[in-house]
C-alpha positions in Angstrom: -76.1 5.0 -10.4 -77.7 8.0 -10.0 -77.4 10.1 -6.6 -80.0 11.9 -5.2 -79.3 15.1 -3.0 -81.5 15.3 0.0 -81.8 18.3 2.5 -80.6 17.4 6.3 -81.3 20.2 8.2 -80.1 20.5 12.1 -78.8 22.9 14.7 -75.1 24.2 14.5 -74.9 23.0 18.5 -72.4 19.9 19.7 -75.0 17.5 19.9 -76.2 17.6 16.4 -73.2 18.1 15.2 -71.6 15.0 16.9 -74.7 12.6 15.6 -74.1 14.0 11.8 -69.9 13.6 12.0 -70.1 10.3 9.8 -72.4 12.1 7.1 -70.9 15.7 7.1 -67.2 14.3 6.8 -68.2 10.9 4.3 -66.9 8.7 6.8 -70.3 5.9 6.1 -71.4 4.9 3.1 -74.5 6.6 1.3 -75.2 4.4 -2.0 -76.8 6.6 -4.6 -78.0 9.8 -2.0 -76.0 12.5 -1.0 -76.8 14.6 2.2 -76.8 18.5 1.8 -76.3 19.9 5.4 -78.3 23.1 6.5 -77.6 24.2 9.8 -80.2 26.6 11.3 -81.6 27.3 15.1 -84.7 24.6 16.1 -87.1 27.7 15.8 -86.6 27.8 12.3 -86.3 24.8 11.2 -89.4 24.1 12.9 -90.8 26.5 11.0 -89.2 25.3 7.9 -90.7 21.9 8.1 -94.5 23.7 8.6 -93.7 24.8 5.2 -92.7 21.2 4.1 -89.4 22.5 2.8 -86.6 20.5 3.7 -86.1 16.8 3.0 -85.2 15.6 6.6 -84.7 17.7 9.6 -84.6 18.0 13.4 -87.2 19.1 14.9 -89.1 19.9 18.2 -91.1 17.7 19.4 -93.5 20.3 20.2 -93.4 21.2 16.2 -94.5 17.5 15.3 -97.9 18.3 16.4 -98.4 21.1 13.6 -96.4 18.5 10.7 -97.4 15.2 11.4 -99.2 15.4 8.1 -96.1 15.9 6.0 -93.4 14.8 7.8 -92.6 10.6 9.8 -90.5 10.5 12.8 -87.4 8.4 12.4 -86.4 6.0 14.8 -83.1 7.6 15.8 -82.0 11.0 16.5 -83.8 12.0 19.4 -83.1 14.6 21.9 -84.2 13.4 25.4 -83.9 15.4 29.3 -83.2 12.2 30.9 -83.2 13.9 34.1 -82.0 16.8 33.0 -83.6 19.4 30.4 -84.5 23.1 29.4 -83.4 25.8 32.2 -84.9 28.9 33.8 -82.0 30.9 35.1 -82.1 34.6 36.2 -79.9 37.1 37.6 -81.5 36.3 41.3 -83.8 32.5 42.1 -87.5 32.7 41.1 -90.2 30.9 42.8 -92.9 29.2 39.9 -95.5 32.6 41.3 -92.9 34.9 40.1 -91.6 33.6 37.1 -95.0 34.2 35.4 -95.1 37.8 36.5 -91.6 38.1 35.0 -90.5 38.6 31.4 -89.1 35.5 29.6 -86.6 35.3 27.3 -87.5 32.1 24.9 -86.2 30.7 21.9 -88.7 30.2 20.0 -92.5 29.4 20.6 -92.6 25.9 18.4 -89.6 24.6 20.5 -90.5 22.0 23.0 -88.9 24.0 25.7 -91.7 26.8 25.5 -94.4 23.7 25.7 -92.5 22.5 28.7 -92.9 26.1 29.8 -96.2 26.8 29.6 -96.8 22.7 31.2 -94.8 23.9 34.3 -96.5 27.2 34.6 -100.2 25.9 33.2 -100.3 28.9 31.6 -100.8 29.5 27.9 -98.3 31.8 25.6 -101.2 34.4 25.8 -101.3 34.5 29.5 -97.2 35.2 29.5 -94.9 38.4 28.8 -92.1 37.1 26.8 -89.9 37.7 23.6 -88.6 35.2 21.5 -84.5 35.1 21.4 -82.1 33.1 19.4 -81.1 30.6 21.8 -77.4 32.0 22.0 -78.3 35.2 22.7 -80.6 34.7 25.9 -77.6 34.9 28.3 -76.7 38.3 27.1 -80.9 39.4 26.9 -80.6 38.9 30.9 -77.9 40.5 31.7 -78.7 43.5 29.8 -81.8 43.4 31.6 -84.4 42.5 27.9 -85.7 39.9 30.4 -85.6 39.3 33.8 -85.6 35.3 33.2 -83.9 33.3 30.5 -85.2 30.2 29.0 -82.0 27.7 27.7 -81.5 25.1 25.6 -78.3 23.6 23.9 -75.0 23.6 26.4 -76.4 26.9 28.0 -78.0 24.3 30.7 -74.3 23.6 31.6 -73.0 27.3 31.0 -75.2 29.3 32.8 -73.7 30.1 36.2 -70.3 31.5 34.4 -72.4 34.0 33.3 -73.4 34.6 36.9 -77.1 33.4 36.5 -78.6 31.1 38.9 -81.5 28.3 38.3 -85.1 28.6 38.7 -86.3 25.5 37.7 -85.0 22.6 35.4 -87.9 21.4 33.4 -86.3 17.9 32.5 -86.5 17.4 36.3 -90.3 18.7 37.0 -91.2 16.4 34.1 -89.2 13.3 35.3 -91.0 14.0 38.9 -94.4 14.5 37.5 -94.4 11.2 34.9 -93.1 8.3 36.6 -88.9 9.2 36.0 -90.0 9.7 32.3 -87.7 11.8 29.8 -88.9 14.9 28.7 -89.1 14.8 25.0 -87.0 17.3 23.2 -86.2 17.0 19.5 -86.2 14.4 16.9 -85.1 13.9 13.1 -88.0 13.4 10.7 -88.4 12.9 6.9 -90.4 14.2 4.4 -93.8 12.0 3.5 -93.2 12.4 -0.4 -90.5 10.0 -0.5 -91.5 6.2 -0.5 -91.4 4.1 2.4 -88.7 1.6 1.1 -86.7 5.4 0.5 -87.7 6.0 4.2 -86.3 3.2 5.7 -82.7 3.5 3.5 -82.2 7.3 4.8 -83.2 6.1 8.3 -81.2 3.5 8.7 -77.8 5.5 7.3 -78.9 8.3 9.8 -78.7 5.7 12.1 -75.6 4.1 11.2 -73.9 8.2 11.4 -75.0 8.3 15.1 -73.2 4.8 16.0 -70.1 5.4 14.2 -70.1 8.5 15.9 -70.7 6.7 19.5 -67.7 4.3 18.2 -65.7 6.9 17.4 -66.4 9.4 20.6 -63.1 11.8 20.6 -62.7 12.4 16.8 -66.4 13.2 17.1 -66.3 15.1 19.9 -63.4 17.3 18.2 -65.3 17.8 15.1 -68.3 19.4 17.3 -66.2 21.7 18.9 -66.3 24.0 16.3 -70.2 25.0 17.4 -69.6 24.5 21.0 -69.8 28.2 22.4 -67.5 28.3 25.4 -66.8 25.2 26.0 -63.6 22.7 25.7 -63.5 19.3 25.2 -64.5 17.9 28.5 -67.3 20.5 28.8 -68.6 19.6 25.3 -67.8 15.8 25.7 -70.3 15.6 28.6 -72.7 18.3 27.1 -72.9 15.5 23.8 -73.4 12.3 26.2 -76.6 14.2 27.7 -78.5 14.1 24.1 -76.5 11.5 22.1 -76.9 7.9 23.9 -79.1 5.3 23.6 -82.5 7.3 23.3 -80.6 8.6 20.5 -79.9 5.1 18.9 -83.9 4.2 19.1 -86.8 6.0 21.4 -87.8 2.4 23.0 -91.1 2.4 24.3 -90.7 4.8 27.0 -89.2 7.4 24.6 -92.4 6.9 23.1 -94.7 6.9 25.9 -92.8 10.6 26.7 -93.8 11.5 23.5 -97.4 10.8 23.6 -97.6 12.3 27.5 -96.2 15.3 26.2 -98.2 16.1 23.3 -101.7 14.9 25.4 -100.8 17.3 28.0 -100.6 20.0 25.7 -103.6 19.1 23.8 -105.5 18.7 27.0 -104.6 22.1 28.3 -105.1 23.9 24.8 -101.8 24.5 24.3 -101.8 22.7 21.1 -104.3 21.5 18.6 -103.9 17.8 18.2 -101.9 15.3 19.8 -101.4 12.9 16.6 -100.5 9.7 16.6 -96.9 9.1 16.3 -95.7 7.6 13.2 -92.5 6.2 12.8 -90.6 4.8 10.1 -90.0 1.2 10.4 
């Protein structure tokens, strides 16, 4: 049989890391495809996949608004706040007021934390003084003063006060408070239109398969995803990978969904975006 080479693209953080341990070490089986891993920051593969480039990838949920022509959601591999999401932290507490005067330190303007941002503050990017950051590098863009506030994502939201930064707000929380204990709607894998649907369904369901055997096989996982978990040991990055790998992961259900669709409407309705498509999912 012949074996086709696809493109995964995802971020070199625990989480993703953890969900892709049964691909990236051939521990499931792949009949006939075989999964190139690119690991890249969300910002650009969310600019990648505006470009169409890469055959599956995670992206923002924010950035499915600008591909839902080219690319499907897949059932698995979302990202969710459950409680719990993208941080504001600065050097001293903030009030909402005063974290729009201030400059922002984001990372990156398609990433679903900066929609979230702009929700909270119902302000548009045009209306706010910020500067885009890799994510890994906001900590050290507020403490050398770049920015008075720091916008994180990845296992920064469990990092932040050893780097003697204290919370403004916790978005996941606002958004849970403001939709009815909803999640906030992060990131999610998705796959390029130009394969067939039957060629769909196969990748989704191994991607799927890589997240459970990684569930069923928690510590060796865990220890394989400590290689991209900055500053943290095994307990730290244990719980950091139980926050965005669990059963949202496994399958949205229909409140993942409903996040979703709140999150893109609200952006649509305050201009922040330009559509709010329907979501398509491969079944």
């Amino acid at each position: 049989m012949d074996t086709l080479t696809l493109t995964l693209g995802h971020s070199p953080d625990p989480d993703d890391a953890f969900m892709f341990y049964g691909l990236a070490k051939d521990l499931i089986p792949t009949p006939g495809l075989r999964f190139e891993h690119i690991l890249q920051d969300i910002q650009t593969l969310n600019e990648r996949a505006t470009r169409g480039e890469l055959d599956i990838s995670a992206i923002s949920i924010h950035a499915y608004a600008y591909v839902s022509d080219t690319y499907a959601l897949l059932p698995s591999g979302a990202s969710m706040g459950d409680g719990y999401g993208p941080m504001l932290v600065a050097k001293r507490a903030f009030t909402r007021d005063e974290v729009a005067r201030q400059r922002i330190a984001v990372p990156g303007t398609m990433t679903s934390a900066f929609l979230a941002l702009q929700l909270w503050l119902g302000k548009p990017a045009s209306e706010l003084n910020f500067i885009v950051v890799p994510f890994d590098q906001i900590f050290a863009a507020v403490k050398r003063g770049d920015a008075d506030v720091g916008l994180i994502i990845h296992e920064g939201q469990l990092t932040y006060a050893n780097e003697g930064l204290v919370l403004c707000e916790d978005l996941g929380v606002w958004w849970g408070r403001e939709n009815d204990g909803l999640p906030l709607p992060l990131g999610g894998n998705v796959i390029h239109k130009r394969h067939s649907p039957e060629q769909r369904k196969r990748v989704s369901d191994i991607l799927t398969a890589s997240i459970q055997f990684s569930l069923d096989h928690r510590p060796e996982a865990v220890a394989h995803s400590l290689q991209w978990a900055r500053d943290m040991g095994q307990d730290l990055a244990d719980r950091f990978v139980g926050m965005y790998v669990n059963h949202w992961t496994l399958d949205y259900g229909e409140r993942g969904r409903e996040s979703i669709r709140r999150f893109l409407a609200r952006g649509q309705a305050q201009g922040l975006i330009p559509q709010a498509p329907p979501l398509e999912f491969v079944v």
